[in-house]
C-alpha positions in Angstrom: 5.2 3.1 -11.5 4.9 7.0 -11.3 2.2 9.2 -9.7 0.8 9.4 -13.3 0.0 6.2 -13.9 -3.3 6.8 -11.4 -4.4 9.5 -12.9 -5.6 7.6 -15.9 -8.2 5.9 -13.0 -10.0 7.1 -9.7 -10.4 5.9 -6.5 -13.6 6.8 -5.0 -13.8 4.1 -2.5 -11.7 2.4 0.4 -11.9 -0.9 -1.5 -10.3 1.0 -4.3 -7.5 2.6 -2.6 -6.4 -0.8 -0.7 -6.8 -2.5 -3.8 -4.1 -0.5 -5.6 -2.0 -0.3 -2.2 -2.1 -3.9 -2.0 -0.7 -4.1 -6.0 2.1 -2.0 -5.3 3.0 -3.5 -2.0 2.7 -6.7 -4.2 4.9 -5.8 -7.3 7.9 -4.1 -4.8 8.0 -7.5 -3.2 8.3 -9.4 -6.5 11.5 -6.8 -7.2 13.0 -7.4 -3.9 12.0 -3.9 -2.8 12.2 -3.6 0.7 8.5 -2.6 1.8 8.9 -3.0 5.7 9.1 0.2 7.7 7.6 3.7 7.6 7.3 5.9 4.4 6.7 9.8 4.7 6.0 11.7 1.9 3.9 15.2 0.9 1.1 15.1 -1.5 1.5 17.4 -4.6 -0.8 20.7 -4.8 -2.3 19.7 -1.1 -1.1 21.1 2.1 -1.0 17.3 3.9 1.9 15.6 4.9 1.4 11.5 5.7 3.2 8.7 7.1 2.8 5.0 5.7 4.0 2.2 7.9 4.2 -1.1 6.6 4.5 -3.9 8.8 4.3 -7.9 7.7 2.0 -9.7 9.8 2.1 -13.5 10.7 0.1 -15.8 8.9 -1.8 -18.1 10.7 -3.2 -21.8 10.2 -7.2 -22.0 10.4 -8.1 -22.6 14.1 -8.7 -26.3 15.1 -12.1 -26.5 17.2 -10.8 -27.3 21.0 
């Protein structure tokens, strides 16, 4: 996946933007990509620099009533 392959769509909403995140979180898993930890990085043409951290949360069972 490349930083071109968005520009064919748009993300004008949150929804959106987790929605992709969540796909390529998804796909380096499925590779064996190691996703844990923080990822920082510069935007192109923009004067913002960002950290992503990326930690795996623990899945619980449904609570049981009492």
């Amino acid at each position: 996946m490349t930083r071109d392959q968005l520009r064919d769509g748009s993300i004008t909403s949150a929804e959106e933007f987790e929605a992709i995140l969540a796909e390529a979180v998804e796909k380096a898993i499925e590779a064996d990509v190691g996703v844990r930890g923080a990822w920082e990085f510069r935007t192109d043409g923009s004067t913002h620099d960002w950290e992503v951290e990326i930690v795996e949360l623990a899945r619980y069972e449904d609570d049981e009533d009492g």
